[in-house]
N, C-alpha and C positions, 0 to 999 in steps of 0.2 A: 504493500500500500504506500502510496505518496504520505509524504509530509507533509504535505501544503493544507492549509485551514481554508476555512471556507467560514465566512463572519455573517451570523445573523441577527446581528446587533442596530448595523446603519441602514446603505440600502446594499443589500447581500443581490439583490439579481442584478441591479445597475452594475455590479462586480463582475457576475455571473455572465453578462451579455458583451463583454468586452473582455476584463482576464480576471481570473482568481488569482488569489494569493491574500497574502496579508492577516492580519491576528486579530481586527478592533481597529479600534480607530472610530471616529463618526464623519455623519455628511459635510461637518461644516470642518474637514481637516486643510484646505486650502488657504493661505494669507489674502487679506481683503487687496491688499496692495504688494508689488514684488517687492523679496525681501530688501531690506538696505544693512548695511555693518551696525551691530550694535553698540553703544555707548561703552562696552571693555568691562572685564572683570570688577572693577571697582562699582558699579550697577547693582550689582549683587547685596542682596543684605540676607540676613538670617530669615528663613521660610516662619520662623513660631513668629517674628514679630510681624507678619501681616496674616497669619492662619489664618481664616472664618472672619475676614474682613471682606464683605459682600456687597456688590452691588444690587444687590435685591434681595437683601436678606428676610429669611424665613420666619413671617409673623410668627408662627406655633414655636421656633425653636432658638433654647434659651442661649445657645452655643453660637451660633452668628450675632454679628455685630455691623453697624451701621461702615460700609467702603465705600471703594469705587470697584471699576473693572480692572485702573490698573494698580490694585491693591492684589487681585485676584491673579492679574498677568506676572506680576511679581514672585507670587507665592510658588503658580506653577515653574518659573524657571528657577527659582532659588532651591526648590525643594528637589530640583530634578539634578541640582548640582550638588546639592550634599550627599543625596542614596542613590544614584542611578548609579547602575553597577561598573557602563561604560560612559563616564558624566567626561572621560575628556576627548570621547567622540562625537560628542551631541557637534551640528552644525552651527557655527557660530555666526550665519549669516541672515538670521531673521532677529527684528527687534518687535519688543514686544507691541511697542503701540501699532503696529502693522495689522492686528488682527483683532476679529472684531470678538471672538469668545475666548474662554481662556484655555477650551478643550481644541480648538483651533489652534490655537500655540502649543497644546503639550503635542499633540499629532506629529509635532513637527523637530520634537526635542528628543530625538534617537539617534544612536548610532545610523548611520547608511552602510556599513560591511557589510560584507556576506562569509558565508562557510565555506568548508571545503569543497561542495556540492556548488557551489554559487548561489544559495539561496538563503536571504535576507538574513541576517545572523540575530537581529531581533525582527520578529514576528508576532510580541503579546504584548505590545502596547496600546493600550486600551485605557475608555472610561463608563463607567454607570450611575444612570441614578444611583445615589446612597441608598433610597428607604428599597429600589428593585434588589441592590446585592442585598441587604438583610435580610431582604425575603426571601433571597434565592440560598441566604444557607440555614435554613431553620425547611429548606426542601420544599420552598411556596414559588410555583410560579406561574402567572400568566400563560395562558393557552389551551391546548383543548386535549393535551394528556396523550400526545405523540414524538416520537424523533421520526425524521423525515431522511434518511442517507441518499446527498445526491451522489448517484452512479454513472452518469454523462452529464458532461458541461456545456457540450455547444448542441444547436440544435440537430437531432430532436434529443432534448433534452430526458433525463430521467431520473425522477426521486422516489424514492420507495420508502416506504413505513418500514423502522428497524425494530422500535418499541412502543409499545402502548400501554398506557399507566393504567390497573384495574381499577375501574368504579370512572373512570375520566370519561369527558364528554364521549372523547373517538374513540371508547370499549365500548361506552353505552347504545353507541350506535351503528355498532359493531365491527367496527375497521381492522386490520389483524395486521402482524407484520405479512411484510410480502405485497400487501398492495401499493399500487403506482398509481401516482398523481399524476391526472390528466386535464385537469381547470381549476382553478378558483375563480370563484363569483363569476360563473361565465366564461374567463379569459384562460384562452389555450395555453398552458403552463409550459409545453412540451416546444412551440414555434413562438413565444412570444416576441414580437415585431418590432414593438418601440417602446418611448417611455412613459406613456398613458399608460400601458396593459403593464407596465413593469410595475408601476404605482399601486396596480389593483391587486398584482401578486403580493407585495412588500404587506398590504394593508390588510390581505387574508391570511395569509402564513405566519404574520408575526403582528398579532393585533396589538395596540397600547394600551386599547380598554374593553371590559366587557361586552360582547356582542358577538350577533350569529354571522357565520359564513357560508357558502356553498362550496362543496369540492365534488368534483365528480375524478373518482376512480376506477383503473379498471383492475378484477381479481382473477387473472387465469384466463385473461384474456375480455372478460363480460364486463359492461358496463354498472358503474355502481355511483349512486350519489346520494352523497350526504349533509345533511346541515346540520353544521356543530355551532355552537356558544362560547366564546372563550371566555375562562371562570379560573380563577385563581386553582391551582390542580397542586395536591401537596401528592411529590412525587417519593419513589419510597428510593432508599439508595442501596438494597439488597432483593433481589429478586429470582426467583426459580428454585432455589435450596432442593438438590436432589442426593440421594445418596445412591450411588452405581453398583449394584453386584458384579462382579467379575469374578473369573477362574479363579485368581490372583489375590484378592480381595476387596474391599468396600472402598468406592471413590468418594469424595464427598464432589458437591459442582456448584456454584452459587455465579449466581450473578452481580457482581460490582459496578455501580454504576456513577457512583460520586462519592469524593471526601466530606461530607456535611457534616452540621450538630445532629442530624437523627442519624446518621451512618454508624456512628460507634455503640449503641445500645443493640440496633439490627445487627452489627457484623460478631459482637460477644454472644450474643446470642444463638444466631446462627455458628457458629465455630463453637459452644458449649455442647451444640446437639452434635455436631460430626465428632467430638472427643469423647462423647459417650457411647457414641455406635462405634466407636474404635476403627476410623477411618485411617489406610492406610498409603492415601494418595489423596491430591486434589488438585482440583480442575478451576482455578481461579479465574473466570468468563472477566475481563476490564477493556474489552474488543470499542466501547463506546465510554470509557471512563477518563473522562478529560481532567479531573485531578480532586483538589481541593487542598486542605487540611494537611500537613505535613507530619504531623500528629497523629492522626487517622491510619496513617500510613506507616506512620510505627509500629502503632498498637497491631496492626494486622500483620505484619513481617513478626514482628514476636510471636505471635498467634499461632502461628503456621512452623516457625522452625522451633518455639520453645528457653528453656535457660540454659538447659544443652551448652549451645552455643551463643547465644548473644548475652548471655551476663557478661557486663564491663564492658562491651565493646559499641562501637558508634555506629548507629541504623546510619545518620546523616551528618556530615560536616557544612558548614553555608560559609562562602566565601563572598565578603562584601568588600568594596571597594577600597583604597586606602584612606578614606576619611572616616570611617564607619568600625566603633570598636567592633572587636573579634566578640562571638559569642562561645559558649558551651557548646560541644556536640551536641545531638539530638542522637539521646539515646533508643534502646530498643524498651521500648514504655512497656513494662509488666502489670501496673495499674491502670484505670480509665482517667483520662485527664478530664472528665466532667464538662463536657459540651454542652452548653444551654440548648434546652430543646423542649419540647411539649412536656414529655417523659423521658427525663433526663436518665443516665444512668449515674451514680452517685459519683463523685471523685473518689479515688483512691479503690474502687471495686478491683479484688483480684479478675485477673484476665484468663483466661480458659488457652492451652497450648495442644499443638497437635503435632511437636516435634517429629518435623520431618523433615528429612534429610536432601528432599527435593520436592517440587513444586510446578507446576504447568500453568500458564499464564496464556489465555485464548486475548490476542491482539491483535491491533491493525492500524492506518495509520491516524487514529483516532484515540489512540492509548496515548496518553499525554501525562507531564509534571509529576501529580504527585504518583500517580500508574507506574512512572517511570521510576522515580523514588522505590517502588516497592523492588523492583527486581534489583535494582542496582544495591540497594542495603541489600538484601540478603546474598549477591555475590559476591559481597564485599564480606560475608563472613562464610564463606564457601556451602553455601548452598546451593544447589543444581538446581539451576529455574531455566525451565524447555519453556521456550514460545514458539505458539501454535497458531498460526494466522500471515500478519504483515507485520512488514517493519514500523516501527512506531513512531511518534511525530516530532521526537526529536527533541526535548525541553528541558534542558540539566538545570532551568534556573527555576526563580519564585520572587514572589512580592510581601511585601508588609502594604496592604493595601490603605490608600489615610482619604478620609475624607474633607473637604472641604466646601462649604458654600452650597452643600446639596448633591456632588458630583465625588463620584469615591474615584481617584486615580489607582492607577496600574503601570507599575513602569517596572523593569528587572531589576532587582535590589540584590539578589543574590545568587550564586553556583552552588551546586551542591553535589557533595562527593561522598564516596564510600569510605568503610573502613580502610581501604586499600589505596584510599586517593586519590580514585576515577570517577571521574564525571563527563566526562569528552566523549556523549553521543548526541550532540545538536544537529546531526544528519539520521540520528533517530536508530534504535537497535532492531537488528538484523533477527528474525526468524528460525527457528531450529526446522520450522515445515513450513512452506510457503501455500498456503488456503487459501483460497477465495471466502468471502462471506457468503453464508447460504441464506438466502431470504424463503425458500419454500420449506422450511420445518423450525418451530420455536422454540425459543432459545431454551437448553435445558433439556431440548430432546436426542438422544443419544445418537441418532439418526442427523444430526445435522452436522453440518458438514466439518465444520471446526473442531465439534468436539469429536466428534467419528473420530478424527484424525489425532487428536492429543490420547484418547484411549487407543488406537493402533499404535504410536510412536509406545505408551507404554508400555505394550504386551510385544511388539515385538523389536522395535528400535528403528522401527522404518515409516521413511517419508512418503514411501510408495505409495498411490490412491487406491482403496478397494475397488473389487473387480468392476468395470464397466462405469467408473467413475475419472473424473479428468477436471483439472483444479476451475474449470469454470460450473461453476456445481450447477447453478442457475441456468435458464434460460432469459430472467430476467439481466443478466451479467455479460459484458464485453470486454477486450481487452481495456476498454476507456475504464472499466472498472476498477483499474488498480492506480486511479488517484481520487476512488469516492472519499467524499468528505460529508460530516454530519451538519443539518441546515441547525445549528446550536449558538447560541452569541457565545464572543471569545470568553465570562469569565464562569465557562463550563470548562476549560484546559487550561487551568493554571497548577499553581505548586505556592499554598500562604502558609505562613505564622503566624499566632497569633502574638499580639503583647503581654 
């Protein structure tokens, strides 16, 4: 699978209809006026002395204060000079009064390198509403309880349903993975032509506010249409929990879907029941898991290999920039770190272990941050983790995300490395089996194609496809298929800490 993101944050098909790429960002990323040289380091003051000095500060909230805008233009270049992890790559050739938002100037306050691939070396720089992220980690969000994986870019276009949240609008009326998006509100999604019909798509696909849409899809070929409502859809971040007989013995298989505040009570829970069926392998599904929580992703790397081997030793080290004191490692967390969430799980809960000495990780190029975090800690303390799928999207950094004025930023704040000191896969890690994703059987079912393939490589060591099978599992799936990307805003594939 490609590395390349695909952003369903600003306008994702205006991207769509011309090139993909890029992590985030929004529409208004361009300067009002062309840049000029700016006024020189000495411009610069300390980001905390103009923090939440607003030009439109928020009546309900007691945390802004009466600014301007270029209170706010200030804040974002000052702040991007003390923690940006490559702050003496940022472009020195735009000034701030040049632009007219202040998201509009950070858009523009990135390194421009690229990797060894040639492709952009940052990719997740991004902003969100504040009150949309807080919602998005307590697992609340806008829409109608689907992921949409687009599978072709240019026309004729193809996006397929990858997941669907139980009880959500598109279960209730009955959509399943597998089916393909063929209109919204009328407008042919597959040839769409110009920027009128792009508008219609942006405004069905990724609504702002409550209200119903048309999709017409087709399943198996046949015509299907539905109208959904988009409703705040609290999504779960643990899904399918199976346990696999084999010759050999009991697999455990979950679905991983996000680092959230409700991911840690699901994922201890789910991993207490495979320690008690005395599970002897597992099939850790993160094919769609674009990150979160760096914490999350501790607790579960411990989970999985045990005290065995990670007592004393470091799941993560974070490497911030030379202004930015050094912190502690991030250990391999044997207690819950107490995530606020509906039902919380308490701080300090002992954590359930399933000591194992290796691990199968179903990816693609969708497995992102803190995904990536998981494999990379536990080979850094030599544990054998097979992936089974695509190469992954590539993201050895992470954010301390700060909000200001309404608007949470995202800029890279840090690298992060294993026990052993490696973090240098930003062109993303390599595959043990090369899969295709299978959209005709659901996820969790032993028959699909991914996981077929992680229980073949364990039983017998081989990549080979079962008989009469051929790595395009699909009829929905083309070669174009191995740079699908999820229609998801960028801060579903990050890697945070919290304060």
């Amino acid at each position: 699978m490609s590395s390349l993101r695909f952003s369903a944050l600003a306008v994702p098909l205006v991207w769509l209809l011309s090139a993909c790429g890029g992590g985030g960002g929004s529409s208004d990323s361009a300067p009002v006026v062309p840049p000029v040289t700016p006024a020189g380091p000495a411009a610069l003051v300390a980001s905390s002395t103009v923090a939440n000095r607003c030009a439109a500060p928020r009546g309900d909230n007691s945390i802004d204060k009466p600014g301007t805008l270029l209170d706010e233009l200030t804040w974002v270049r000052s702040w991007i000079d003390e923690t940006y992890l490559w702050y003496r790559e940022v472009p020195t050739t735009y000034q701030a009064q040049s632009f007219a938002t202040a998201i509009a100037y950070f858009d523009v306050l990135k390194t421009t390198a690229t990797t060894a691939s040639g492709k952009p070396k940052d990719q997740f720089h991004f902003t969100l509403p504040t009150a949309e992220w807080e919602a998005s980690l307590n697992g609340v969000e806008l829409g109608y309880g689907m992921l949409l994986a687009l599978t072709r870019t240019t026309p004729p276009r193809k996006a397929v349903i990858s997941i669907v949240e139980p009880g959500s609008p598109a279960a209730l009326a009955g959509l399943r993975r597998g089916d393909v998006l063929q209109t919204v509100d009328g407008v042919d999604f597959v040839n769409a032509p110009d920027a009128a019909s792009v508008a219609i798509l942006n405004a069905g696909l990724f609504p702002k506010a409550q209200g119903a849409h048309t999709l017409g899809l087709s399943r198996n070929g046949a015509p299907l249409s539905v109208s959904l409502t988009a409703v705040d859809v609290s999504t779960s971040a643990v899904q399918n929990e199976r346990i696999i007989d084999t010759p050999t013995g009991k697999v455990g298989y979950l679905t991983f879907n996000t680092h959230n505040n409700v991911a840690e009570r699901q994922l201890v829970e789910t991993m207490g029941r495979f320690q008690a069926a005395g599970i002897s392998d597992l099939v850790l599904d993160v094919r769609y898991n674009g990150g979160g929580y760096l914490d999350v992703a501790s607790e579960l790397a411990y989970m999985i290999a045990g005290p065995q081997v990670t007592t004393g030793k470091t799941f993560e080290q974070v490497l911030f920039n030379d202004k930015t004191r050094p912190e502690a490692p991030v250990p391999f967390h044997t207690q819950s770190q107490g995530f606020p969430a509906q039902n919380p799980l308490p701080k300090g809960t002992p954590l359930p272990s399933l000591g194992l000495k290796r691990v199968t990780l179903l990816t693609t190029g969708n497995t992102c941050s803190a995904s990536e975090a998981i494999i990379n800690g536990l080979r850094g303390v030599d544990v054998q983790v097979n992936l089974i799928g695509g190469t992954t999207c590539g993201k050895p950094y992470g954010f301390y995300p700060e909000p200001n004025c309404g608007t949470t930023y995202f800029a890279v704040q840090f690298q992060g490395v294993n026990a052993k000191g490696f973090g240098d896969f930003a062109d993303g890690m390599v595959p043990t089996c090369d899969v295709a994703d299978d959209y005709q059987h659901a996820l969790g079912d032993a028959a699909e194609g991914m996981l077929a393939a992680a229980l073949r490589y364990r039983s017998s060591g081989s990549c080979t496809p079962a008989m009469g099978a051929t790595r395009l599992l699909s009829s929905m799936e083309s070669p174009a298929d191995t740079v699908t990307r999820l229609l998801r805003p960028s801060h579903k594939e990050i890697a945070i800490r919290r304060r």
